[in-house]
N, C-alpha and C positions, 0 to 999 in steps of 0.2 A: 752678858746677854741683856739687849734691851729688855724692859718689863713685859711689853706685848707679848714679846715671845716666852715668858715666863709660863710653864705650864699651871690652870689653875686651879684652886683648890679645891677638891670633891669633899662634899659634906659626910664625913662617915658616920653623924648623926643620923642619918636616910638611909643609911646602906639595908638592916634589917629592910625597914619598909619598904623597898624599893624589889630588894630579892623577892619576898612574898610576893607582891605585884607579879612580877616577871611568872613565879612558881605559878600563881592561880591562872595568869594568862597561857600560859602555855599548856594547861589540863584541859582550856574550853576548847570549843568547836570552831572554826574558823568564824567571823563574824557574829560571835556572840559576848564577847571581851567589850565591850561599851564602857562599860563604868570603869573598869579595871583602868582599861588605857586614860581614861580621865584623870582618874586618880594619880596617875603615873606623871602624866602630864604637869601636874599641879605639883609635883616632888619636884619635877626635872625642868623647868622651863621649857619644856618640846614635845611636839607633836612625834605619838608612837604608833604604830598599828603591828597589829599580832602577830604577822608574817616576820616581825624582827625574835621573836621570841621562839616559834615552832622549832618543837625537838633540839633546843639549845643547848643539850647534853651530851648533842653528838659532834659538837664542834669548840664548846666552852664550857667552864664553869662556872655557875651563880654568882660565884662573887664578883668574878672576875667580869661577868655580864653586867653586873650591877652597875660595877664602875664604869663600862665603857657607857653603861645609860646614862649614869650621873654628869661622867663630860662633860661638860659647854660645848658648844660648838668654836670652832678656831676661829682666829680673823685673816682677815687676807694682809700680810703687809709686799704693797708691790715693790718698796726699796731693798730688798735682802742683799746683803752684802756678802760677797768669796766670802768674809770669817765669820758670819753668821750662818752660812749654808755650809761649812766645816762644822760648826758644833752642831748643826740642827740634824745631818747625817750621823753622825758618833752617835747621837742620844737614840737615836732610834736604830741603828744597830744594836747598840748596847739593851734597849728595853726588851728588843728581841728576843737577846740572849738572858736576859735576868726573868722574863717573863711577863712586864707591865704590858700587856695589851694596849691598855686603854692610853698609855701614854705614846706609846707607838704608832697606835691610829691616829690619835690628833695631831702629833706632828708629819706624820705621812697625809693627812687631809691637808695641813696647814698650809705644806710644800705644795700640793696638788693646787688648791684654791691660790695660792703668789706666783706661783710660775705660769700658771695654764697650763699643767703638765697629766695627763692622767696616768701617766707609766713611770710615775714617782719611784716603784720598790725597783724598776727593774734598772735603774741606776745605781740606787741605794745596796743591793744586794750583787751587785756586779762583781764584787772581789776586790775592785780596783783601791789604789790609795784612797781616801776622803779628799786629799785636795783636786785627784781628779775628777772624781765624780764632782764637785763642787764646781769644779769648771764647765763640764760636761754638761751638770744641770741650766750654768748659767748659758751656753752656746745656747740649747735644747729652745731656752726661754726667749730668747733674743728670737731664733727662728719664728717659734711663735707668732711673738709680740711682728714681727715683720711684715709675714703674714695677714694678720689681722689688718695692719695700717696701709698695707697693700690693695685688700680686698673693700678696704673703705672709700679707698681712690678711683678704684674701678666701679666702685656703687651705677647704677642705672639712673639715679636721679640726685641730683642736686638741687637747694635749694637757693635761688638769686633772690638777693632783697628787693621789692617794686622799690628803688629811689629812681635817677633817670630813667627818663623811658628804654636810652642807649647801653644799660648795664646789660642787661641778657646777650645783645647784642656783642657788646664787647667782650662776653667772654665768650661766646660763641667765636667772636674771631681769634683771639688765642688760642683758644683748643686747637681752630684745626690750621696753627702755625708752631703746630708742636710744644707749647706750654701749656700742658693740661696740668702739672705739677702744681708749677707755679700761681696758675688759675685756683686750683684746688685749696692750695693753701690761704693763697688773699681770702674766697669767700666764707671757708672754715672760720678765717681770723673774725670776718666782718660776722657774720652769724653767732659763732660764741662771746663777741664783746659785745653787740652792737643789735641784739635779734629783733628784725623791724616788725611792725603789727601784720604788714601783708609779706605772702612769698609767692613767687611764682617759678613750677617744677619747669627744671630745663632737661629732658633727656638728651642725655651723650652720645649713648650710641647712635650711630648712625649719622653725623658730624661730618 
């Protein structure tokens, strides 16, 4: 396992002060936890508010709360590879089954935030082998990701660099000779290498 994906290490020097926090926020009154959450804040590197804590007894245990506060938050890595999303599912089955919460949620975020997936467990929990869920996720992501580069292409506005006066023009005639693709890509290229001081919006539709 690359390091990234290395789960990381919670301070169990914090842990006491950390439960207490949680304890005293969960006794106040909605909106009256200020300081507390501050305090929490300055343990934990992150912004909390007291709706994470209300009647936490009835879904967890302090400790077990504690840790999942101490977390870091995950990073997104977009390269996951088939034998990386095989061990990244095992571990979080297995923490399931052993009980780590905290470690289960941040690799169940981790997967959420690299794939663009938000229906992570319903994969994960499918029954299925790991290799196929691992595949499954990668199809899932692809869709996505397709998606997305799809819905960039049909955007309502593009932006043409002002160089010749005849660029707008020219891609206005390829569009409507059926290379909106190709159009799409040259001005992407020319905009991300190349981004001039003026632009000017050419709406598509209607072409």
């Amino acid at each position: 396992m690359r390091k990234a994906l290395e789960f990381p290490r919670i301070d169990e020097g914090k842990l006491d002060a950390v439960e207490a926090l949680i304890a005293a926020i969960a006794d106040k009154e909605p909106g009256t936890a200020g300081a507390e959450l501050e305090d929490l804040a300055a343990l934990t590197g992150k912004v909390h508010t007291d709706v994470e804590f209300a009647e936490y007894w009835s879904w967890t245990d302090l400790d077990t709360l504690a840790r999942l506060t101490l977390t870091p938050e995950p990073p997104c890595i977009p390269d996951l590879s088939r034998e990386e999303l095989v061990e990244l599912v095992e571990i979080i089955q297995h923490c399931s089954v052993t009980g780590r919460e905290w470690a289960m949620r941040y690799y169940t975020a981790l997967l959420r935030r690299s794939l663009s997936l938000p229906n992570v467990m319903d994969f994960v929990a499918s029954g299925e082998d790991v290799e196929v869920i691992a595949e499954k996720l990668l199809q899932a992501h692809a869709v996505i990701a397709s998606r997305a580069l799809r819905r960039r292409a049909e955007g309502l506005l593009f932006f043409v660099p002002l160089l010749p006066s005849a660029c707008p023009q020219l891609a206005l005639r390829g569009l409507r000779h059926g290379r909106k693709m190709a159009w799409h890509r040259r001005l992407c290229l020319v905009l991300h290498l190349a981004p001039p001081p003026l632009v000017k919006p050419v709406f598509l539709h209607g072409v």
